[in-house]
OpenMM code with the backbone's topology and positions (N, CA, C; nanometers):
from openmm import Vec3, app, unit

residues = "UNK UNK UNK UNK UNK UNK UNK UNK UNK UNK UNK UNK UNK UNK UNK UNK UNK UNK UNK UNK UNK UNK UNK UNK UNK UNK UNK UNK UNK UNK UNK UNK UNK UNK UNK UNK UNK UNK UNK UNK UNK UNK UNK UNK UNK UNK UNK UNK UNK UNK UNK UNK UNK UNK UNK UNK UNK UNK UNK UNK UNK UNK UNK UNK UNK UNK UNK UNK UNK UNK UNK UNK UNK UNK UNK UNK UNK UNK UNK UNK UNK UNK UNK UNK UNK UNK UNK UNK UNK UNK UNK UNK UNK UNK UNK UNK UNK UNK UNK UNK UNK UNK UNK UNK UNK UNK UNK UNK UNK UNK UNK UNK UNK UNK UNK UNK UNK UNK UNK UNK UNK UNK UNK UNK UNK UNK UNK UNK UNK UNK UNK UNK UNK UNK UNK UNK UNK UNK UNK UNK UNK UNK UNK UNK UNK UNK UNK UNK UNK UNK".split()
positions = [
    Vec3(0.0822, -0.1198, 0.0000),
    Vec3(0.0000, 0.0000, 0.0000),
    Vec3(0.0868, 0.1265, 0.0000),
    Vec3(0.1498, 0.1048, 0.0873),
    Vec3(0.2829, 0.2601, 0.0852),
    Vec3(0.3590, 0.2628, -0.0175),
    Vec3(0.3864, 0.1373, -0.0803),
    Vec3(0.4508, 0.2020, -0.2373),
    Vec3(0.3548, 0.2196, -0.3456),
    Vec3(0.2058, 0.1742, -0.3391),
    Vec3(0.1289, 0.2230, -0.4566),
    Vec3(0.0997, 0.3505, -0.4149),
    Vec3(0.1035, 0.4453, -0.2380),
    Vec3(0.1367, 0.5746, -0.2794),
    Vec3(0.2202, 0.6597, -0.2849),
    Vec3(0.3421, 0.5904, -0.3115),
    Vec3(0.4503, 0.6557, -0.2962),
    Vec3(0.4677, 0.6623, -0.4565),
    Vec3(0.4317, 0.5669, -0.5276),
    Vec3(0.4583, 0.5706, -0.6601),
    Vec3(0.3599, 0.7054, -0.7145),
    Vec3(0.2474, 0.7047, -0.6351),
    Vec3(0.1326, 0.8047, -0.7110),
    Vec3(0.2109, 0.9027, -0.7440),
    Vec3(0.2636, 0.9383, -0.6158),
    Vec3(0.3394, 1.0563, -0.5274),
    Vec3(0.4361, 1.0934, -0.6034),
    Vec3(0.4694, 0.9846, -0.6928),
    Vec3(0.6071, 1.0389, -0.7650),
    Vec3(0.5625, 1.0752, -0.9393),
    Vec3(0.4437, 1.0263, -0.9567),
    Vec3(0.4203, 1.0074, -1.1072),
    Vec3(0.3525, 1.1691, -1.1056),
    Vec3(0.2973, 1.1769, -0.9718),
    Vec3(0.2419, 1.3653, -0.9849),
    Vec3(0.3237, 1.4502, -0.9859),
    Vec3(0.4464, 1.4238, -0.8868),
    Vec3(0.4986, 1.5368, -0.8748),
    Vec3(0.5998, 1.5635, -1.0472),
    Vec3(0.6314, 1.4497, -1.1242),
    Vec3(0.7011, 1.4222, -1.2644),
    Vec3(0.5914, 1.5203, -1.3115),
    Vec3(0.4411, 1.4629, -1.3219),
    Vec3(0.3568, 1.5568, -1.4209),
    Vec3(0.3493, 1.7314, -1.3497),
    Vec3(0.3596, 1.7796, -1.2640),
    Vec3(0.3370, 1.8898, -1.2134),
    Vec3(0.5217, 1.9656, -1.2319),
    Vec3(0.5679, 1.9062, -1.2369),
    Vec3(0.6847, 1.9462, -1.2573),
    Vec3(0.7405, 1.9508, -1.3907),
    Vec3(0.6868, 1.8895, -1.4957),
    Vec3(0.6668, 1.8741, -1.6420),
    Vec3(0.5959, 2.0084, -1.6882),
    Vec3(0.4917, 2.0108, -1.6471),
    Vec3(0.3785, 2.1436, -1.6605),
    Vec3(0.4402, 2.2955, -1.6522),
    Vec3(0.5412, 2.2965, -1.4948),
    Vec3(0.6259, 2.3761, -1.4669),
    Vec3(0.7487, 2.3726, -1.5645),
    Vec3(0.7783, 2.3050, -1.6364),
    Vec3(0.8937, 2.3286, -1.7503),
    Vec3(0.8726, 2.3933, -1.8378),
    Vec3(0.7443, 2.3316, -1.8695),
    Vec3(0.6239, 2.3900, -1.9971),
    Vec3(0.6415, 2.5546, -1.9954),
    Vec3(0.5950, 2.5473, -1.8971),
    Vec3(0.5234, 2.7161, -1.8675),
    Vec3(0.6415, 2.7828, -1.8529),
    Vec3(0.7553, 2.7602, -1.7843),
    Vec3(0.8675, 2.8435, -1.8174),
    Vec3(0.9126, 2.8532, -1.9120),
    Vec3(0.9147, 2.7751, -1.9708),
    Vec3(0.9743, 2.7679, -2.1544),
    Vec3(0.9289, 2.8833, -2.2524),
    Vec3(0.7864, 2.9012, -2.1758),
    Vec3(0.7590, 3.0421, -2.2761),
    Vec3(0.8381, 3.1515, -2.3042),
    Vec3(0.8143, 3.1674, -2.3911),
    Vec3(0.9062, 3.2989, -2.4110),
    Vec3(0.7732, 3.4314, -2.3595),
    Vec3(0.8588, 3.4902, -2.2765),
    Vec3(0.7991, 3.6473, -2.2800),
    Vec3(0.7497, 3.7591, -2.3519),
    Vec3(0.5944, 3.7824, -2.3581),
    Vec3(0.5529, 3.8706, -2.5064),
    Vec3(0.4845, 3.9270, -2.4366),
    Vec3(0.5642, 4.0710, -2.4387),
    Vec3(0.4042, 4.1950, -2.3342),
    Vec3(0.4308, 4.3161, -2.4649),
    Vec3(0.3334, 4.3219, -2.5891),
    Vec3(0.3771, 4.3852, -2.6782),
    Vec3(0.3410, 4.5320, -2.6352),
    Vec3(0.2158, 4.5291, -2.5894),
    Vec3(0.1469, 4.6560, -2.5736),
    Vec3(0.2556, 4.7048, -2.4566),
    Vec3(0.3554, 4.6213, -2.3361),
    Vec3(0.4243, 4.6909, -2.2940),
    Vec3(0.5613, 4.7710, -2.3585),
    Vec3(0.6371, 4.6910, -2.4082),
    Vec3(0.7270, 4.7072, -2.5807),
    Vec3(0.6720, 4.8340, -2.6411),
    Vec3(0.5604, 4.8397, -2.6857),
    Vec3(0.5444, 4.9245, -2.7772),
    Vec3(0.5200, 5.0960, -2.6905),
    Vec3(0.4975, 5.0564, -2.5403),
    Vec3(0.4745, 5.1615, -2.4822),
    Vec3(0.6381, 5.2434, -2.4354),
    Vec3(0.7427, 5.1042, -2.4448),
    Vec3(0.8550, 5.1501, -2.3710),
    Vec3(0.9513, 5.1567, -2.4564),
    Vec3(0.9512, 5.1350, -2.5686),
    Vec3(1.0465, 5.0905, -2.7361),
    Vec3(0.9385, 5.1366, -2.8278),
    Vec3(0.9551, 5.3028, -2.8312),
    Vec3(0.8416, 5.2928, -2.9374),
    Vec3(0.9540, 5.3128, -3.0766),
    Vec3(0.9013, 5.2982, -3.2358),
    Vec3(0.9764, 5.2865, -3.3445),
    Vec3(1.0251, 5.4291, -3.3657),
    Vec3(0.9861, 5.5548, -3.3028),
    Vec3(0.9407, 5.6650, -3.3314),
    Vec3(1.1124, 5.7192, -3.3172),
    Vec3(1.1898, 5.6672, -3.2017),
    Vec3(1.2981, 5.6875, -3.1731),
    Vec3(1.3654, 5.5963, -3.0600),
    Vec3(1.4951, 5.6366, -3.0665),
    Vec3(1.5982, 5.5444, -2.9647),
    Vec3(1.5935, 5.5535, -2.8223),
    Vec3(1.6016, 5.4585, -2.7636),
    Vec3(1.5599, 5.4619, -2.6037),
    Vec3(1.6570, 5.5222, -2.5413),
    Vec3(1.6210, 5.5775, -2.4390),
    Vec3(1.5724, 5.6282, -2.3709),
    Vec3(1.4557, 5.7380, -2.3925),
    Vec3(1.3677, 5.6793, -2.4114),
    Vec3(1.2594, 5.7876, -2.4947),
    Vec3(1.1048, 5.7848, -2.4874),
    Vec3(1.0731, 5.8598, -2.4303),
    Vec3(0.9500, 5.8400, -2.4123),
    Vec3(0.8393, 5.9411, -2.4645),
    Vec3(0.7604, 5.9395, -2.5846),
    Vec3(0.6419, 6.0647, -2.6327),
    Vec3(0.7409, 6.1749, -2.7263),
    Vec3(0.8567, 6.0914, -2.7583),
    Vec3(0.9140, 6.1752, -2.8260),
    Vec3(1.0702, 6.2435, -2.7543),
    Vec3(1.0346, 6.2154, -2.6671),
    Vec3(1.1645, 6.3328, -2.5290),
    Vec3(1.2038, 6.2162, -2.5128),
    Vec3(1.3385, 6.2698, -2.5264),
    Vec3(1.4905, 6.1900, -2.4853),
    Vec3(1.5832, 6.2674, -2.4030),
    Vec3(1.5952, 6.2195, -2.2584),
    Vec3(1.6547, 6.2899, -2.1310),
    Vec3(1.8053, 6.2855, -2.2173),
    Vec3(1.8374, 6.4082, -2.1528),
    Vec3(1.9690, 6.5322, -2.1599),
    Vec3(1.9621, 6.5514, -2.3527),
    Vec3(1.8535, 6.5512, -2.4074),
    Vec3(1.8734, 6.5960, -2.5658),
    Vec3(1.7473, 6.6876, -2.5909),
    Vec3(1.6725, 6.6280, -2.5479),
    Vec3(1.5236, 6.7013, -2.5542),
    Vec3(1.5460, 6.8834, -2.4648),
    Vec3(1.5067, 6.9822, -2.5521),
    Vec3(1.5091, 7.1251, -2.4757),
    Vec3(1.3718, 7.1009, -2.4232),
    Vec3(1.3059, 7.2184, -2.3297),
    Vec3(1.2244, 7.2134, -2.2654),
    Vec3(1.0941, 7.2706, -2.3346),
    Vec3(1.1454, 7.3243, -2.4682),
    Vec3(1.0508, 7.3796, -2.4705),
    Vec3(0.9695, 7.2675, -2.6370),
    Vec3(1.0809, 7.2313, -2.6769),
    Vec3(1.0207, 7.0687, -2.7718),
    Vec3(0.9450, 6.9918, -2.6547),
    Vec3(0.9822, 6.9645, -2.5367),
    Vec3(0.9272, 6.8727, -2.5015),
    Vec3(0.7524, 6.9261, -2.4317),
    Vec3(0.7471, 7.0441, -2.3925),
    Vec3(0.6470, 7.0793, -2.4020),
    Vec3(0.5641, 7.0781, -2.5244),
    Vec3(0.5973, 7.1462, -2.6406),
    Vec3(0.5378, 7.1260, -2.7939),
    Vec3(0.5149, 6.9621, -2.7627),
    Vec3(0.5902, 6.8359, -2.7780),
    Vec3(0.5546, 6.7137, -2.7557),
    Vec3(0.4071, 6.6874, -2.6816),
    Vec3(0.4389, 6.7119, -2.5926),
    Vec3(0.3053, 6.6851, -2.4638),
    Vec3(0.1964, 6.7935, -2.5267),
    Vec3(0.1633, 6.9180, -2.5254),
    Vec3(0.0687, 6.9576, -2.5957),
    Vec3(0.0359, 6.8834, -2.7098),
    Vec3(0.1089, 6.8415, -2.8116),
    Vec3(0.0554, 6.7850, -2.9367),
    Vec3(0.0437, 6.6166, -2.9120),
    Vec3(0.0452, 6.5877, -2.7926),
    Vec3(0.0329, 6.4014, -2.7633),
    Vec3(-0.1486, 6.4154, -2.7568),
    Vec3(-0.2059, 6.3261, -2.8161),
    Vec3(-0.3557, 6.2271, -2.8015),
    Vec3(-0.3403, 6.2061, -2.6397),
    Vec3(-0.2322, 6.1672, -2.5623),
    Vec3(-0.2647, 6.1131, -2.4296),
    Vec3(-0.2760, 6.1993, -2.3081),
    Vec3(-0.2339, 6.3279, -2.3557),
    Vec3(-0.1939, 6.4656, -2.2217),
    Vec3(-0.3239, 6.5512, -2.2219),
    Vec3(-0.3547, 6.5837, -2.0618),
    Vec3(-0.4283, 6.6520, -2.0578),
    Vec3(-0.3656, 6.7873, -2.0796),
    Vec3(-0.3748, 6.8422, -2.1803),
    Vec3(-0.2900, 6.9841, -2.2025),
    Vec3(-0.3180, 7.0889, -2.0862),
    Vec3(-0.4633, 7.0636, -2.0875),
    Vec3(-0.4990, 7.1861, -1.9342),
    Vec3(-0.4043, 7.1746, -1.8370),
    Vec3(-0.3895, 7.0648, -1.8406),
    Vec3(-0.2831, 7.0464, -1.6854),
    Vec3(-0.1698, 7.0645, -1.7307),
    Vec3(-0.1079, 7.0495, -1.8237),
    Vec3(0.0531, 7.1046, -1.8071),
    Vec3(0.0849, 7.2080, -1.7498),
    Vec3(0.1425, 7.2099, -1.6194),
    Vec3(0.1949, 7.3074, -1.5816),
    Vec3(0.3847, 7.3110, -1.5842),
    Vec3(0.4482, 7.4217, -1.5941),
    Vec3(0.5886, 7.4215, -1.6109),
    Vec3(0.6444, 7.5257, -1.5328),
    Vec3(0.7580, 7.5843, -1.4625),
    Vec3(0.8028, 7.6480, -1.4407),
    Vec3(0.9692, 7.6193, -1.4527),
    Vec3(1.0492, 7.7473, -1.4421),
    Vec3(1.1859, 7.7554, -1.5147),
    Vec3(1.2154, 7.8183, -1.3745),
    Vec3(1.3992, 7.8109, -1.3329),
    Vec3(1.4875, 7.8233, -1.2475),
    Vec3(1.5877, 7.8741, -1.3084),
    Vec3(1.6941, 7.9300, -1.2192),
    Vec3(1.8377, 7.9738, -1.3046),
    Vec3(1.8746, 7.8522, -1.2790),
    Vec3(1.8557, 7.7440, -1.2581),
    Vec3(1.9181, 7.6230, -1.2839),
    Vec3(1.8830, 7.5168, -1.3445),
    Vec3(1.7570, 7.5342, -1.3626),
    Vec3(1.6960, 7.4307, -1.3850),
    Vec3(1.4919, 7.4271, -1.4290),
    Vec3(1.4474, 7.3629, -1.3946),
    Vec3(1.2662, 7.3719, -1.3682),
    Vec3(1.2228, 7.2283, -1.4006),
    Vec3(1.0959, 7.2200, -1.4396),
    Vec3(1.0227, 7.0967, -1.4664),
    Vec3(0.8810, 7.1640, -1.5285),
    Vec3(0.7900, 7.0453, -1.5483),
    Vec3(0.6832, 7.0377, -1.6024),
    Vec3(0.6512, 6.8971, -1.5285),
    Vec3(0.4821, 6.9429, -1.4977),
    Vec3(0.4209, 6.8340, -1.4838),
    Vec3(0.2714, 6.8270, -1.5258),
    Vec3(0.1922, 6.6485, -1.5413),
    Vec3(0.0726, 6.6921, -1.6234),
    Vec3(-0.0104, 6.5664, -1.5848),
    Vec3(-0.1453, 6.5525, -1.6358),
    Vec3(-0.2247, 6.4374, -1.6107),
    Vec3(-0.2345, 6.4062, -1.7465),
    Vec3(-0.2546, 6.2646, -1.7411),
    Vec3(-0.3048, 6.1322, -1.8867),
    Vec3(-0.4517, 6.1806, -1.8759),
    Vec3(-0.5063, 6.1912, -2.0187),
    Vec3(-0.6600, 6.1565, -2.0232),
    Vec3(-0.7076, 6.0275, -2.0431),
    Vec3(-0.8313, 6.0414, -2.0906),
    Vec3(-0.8855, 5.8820, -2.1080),
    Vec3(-0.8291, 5.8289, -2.2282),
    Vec3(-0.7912, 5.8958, -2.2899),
    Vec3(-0.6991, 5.8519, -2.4816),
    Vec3(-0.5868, 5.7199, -2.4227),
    Vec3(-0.4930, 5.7784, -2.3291),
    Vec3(-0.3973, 5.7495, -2.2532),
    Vec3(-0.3721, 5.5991, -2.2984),
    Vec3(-0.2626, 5.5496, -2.2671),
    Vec3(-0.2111, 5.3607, -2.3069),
    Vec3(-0.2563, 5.3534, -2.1598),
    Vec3(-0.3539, 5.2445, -2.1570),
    Vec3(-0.4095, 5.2167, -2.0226),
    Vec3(-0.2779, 5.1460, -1.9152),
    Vec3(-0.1833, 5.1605, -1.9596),
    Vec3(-0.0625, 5.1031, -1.8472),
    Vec3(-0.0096, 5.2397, -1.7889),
    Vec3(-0.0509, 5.3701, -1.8151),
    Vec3(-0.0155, 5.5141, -1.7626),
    Vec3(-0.0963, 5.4785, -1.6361),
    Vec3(-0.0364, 5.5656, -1.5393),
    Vec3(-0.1220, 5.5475, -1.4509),
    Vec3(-0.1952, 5.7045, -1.4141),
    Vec3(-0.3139, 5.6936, -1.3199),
    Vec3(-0.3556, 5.8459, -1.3450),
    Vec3(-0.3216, 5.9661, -1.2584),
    Vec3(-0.1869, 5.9132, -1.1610),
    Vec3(-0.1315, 6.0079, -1.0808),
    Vec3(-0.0309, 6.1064, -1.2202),
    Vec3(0.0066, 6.2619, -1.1577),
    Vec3(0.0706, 6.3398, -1.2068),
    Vec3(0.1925, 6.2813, -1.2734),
    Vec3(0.2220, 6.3261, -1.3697),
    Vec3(0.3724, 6.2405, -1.4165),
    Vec3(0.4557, 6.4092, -1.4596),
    Vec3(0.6100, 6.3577, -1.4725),
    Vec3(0.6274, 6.5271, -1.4269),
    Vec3(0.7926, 6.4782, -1.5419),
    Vec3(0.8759, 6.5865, -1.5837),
    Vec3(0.9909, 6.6014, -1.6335),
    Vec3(1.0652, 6.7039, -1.5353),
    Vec3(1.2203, 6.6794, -1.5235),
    Vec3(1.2911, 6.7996, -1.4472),
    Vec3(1.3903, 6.8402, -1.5294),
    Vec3(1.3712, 6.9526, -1.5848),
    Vec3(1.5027, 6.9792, -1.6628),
    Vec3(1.6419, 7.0360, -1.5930),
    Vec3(1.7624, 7.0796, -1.6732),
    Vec3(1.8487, 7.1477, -1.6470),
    Vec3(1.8910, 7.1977, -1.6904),
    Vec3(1.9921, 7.3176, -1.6764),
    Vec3(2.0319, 7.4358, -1.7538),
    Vec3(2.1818, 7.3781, -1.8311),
    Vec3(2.1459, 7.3507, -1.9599),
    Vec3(2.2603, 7.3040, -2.0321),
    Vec3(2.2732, 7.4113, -2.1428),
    Vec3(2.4415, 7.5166, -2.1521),
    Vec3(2.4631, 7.5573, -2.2585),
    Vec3(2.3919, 7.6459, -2.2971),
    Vec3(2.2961, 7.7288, -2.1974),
    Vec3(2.1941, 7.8571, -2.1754),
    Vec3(2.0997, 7.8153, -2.2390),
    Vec3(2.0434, 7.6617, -2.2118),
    Vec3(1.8875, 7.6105, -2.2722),
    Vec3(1.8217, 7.4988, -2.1490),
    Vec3(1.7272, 7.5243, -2.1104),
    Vec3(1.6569, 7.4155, -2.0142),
    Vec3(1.6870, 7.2859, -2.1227),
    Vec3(1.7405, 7.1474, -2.0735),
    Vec3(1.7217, 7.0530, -2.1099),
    Vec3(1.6333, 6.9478, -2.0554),
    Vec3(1.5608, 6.8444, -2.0666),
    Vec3(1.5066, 6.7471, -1.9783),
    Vec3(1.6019, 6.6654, -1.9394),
    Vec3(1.6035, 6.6327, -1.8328),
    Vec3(1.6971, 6.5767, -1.7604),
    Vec3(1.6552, 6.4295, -1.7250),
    Vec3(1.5408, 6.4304, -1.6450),
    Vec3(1.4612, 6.2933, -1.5676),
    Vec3(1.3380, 6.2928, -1.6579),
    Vec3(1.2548, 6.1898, -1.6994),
    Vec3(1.1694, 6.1965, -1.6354),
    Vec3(1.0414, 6.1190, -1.5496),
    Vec3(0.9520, 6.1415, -1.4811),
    Vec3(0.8658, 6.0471, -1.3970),
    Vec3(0.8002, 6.0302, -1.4516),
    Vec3(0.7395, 5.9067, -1.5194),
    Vec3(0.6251, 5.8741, -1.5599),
    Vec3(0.5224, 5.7844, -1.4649),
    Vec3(0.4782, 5.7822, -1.3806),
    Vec3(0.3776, 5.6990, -1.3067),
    Vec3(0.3033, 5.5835, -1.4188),
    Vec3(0.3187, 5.4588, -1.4077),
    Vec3(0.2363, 5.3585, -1.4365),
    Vec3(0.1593, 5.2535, -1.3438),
    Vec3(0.0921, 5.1920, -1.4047),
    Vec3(0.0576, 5.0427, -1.3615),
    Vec3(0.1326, 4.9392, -1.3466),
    Vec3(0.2275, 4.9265, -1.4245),
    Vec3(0.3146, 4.8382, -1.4590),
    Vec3(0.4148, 4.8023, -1.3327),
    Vec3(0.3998, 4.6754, -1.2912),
    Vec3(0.5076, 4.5952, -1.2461),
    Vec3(0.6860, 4.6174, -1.2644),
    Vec3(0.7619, 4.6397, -1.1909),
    Vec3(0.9030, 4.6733, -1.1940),
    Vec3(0.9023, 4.5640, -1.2760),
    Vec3(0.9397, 4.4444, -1.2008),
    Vec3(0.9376, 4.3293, -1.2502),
    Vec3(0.9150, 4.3019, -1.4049),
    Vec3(0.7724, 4.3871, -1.4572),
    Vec3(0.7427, 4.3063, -1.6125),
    Vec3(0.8319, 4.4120, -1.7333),
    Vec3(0.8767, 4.5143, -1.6231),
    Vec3(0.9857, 4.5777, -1.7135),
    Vec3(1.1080, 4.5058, -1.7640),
    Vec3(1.1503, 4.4372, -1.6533),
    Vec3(1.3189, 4.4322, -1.6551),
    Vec3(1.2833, 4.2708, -1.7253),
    Vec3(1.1728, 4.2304, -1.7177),
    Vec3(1.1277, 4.0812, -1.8406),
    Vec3(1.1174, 4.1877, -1.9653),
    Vec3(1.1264, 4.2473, -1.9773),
    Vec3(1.0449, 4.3191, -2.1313),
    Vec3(1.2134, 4.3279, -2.1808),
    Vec3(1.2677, 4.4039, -2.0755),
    Vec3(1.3860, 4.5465, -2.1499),
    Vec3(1.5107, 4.4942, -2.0929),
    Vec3(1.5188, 4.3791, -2.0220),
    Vec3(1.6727, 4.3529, -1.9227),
    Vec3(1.7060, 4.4239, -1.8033),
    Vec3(1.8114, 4.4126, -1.7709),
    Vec3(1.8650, 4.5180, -1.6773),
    Vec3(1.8901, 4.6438, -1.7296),
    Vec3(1.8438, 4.7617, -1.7231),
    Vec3(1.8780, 4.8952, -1.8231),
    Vec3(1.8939, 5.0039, -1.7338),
    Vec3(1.9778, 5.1000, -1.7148),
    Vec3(2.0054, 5.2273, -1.6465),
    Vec3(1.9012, 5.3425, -1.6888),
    Vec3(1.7751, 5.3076, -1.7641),
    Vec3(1.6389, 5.3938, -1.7744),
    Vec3(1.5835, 5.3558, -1.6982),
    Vec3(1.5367, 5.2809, -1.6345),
    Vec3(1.4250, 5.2404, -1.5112),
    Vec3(1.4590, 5.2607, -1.4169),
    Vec3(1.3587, 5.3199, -1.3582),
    Vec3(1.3722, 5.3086, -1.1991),
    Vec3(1.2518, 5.2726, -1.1198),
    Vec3(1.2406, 5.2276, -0.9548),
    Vec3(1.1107, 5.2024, -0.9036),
    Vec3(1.1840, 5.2726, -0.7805),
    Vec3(1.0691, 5.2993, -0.7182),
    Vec3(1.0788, 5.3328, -0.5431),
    Vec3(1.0051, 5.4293, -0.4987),
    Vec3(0.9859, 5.4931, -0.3899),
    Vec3(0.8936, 5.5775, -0.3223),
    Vec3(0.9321, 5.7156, -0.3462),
    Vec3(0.8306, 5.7668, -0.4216),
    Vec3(0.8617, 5.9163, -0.4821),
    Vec3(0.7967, 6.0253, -0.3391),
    Vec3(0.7817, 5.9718, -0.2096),
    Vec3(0.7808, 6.0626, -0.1210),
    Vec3(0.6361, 6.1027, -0.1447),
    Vec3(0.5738, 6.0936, -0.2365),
    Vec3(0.4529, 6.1664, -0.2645),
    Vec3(0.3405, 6.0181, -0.2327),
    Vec3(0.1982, 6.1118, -0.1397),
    Vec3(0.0734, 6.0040, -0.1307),
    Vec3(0.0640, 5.9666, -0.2500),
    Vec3(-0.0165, 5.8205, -0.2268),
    Vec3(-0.1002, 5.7565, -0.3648),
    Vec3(-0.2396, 5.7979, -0.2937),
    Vec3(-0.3132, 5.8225, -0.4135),
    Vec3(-0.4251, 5.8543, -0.4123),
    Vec3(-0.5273, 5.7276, -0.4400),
] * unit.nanometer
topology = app.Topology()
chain = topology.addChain("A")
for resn in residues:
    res = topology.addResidue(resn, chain)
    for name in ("N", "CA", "C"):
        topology.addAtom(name, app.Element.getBySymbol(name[0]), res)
């Protein structure tokens, strides 16, 4: 009796562990994430067009006003002798992986022109289903931006 269940015991854990080979074997396909984080439009680090330390501040504003996904009302911006930012809300157009907290750019004063420097984009998205999408990459970041979630 103890070896007809010891045998069960072993023929399940072969099939459940078979299943688990299976399923890892997949290859990884999150296109709609890809296409949100690699768009064809330009080279990464890039997001809506703006590419940190190339993008001036004031293309990247033109960008965000002329995006389908920005609430233009909300762009707000201000400038520093060193520096400034812009920040804005997604509308409903938006790639539903935006998330609907403020997302913001910080520029800096490069060569007597605000450049974009950072920027925050708030999503939905999992750290995790990034670094499956894109590898290990010096564009991502996760952690506590100090600010409530709503």
């Amino acid at each position: 009796m103890v070896r007809c269940v010891l045998r069960l015991a072993l023929w399940v854990a072969v099939l459940c562990s078979g299943v688990l080979v299976v399923i890892c074997a997949q290859p990884y396909h999150n296109r709609a994430l890809r296409a949100l984080l690699l768009p064809d439009t330009c080279a990464a680090p890039c997001f809506l067009g703006i590419r940190p330390g190339v993008t001036p501040l004031i293309d990247a504003l033109d960008l965000l006003r002329a995006s389908q996904w920005v609430q233009t009302e909300t762009i707000a911006y201000s400038e520093a002798a060193y520096g400034g930012g812009a920040v804005w809300l997604w509308n409903r157009q938006a790639a539903p992986l935006l998330g609907q907290q403020v997302s913001s750019l910080i520029t800096r004063l490069h060569n007597g022109e605000q450049v974009v420097e950072l920027l925050h984009i708030n999503t939905v998205i999992p750290i995790g289903d990034i670094y499956l999408a894109l590898g290990a990459t010096p564009y991502t970041g996760s952690g506590d931006t100090g600010m409530p979630n709503e």
